[in-house]
N, C-alpha and C positions, 0 to 999 in steps of 0.2 A: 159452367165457369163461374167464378164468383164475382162479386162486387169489387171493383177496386175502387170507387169514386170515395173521393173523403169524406167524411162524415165529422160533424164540430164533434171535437174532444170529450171525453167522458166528464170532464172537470167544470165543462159548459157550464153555467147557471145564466140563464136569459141573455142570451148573447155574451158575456164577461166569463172569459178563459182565467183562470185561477190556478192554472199551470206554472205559471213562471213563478210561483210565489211556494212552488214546493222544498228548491233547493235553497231561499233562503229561510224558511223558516226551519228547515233539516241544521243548519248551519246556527242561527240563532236561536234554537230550542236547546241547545246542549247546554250543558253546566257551566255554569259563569258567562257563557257565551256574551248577554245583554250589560252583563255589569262588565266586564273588561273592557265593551265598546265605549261605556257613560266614561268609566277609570280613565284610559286613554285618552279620550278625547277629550278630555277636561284638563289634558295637559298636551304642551307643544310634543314632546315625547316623555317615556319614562323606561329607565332600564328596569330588567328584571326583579330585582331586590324591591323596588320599586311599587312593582305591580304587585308585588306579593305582601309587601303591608298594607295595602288597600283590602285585599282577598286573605287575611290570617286564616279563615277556613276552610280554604283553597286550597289542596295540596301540589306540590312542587308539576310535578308530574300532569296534572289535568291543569295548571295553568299554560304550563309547555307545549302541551298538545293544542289546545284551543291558536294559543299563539299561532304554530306551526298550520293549524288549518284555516285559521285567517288570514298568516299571510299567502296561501296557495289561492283562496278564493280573493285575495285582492280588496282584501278590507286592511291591514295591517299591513305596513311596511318595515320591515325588519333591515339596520344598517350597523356593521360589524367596523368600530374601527381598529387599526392594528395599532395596538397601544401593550405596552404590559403595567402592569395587568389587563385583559380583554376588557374591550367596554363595547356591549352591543344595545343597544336603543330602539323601541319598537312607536312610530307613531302611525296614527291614523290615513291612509290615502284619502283622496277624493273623494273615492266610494263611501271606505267608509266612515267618514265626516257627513257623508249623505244618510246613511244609515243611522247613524249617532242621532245626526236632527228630526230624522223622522220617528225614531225611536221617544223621542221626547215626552211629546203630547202620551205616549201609552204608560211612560214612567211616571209622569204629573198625577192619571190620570189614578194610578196602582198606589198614590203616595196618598191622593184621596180618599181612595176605600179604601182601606186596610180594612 
């Protein structure tokens, strides 16, 4: 019969599980990812048009996407008002306002060594 007893995670290093930090850098490694988090949060919100003069070499499409999979992970909140013309506004959550800050110090640090 086999082993069932747990055994610490392959990701172990000296006791510190480095697991949890899979899905957000899956999340944060993607394109624009880091720069839409600084873009946004450096504003209370910004519609679309918006984000996309910040990103001119950003195409429509992969700004859209990031958008959309940020606000599913709960970093971006997205709020549609019924207006006409449409006006929809993307700011930052909690989350990620926490992400933003901590994100910092690696931005400081990237603006240094170039």
């Amino acid at each position: 019969m086999a082993d069932t007893t747990s055994s610490a995670p392959a990701c172990d290093v000296e006791g510190t599980c480095y697991c949890p930090l899979t899905g957000v850098i899956d999340t944060l490694s993607r394109k624009y990812a880091m720069q839409l988090v600084s873009i946004i949060g450096a504003h209370d919100s910004l519609r679309f048009a918006e984000i996309e003069e910040h990103l001119p070499t950003a195409s429509t499409s992969t700004i859209s996407k990031r958008l959309d999979e940020f606000e599913e992970a709960g970093i971006v909140s997205r709020t549609q008002y019924n207006e006409i013309p449409p006006r929809v506004e993307y700011a930052l959550t909690d989350d990620g306002d926490e992400v933003r800050t901590r994100l910092e110090p690696l931005l400081e640090w990237a603006t240094e060594n170039r």
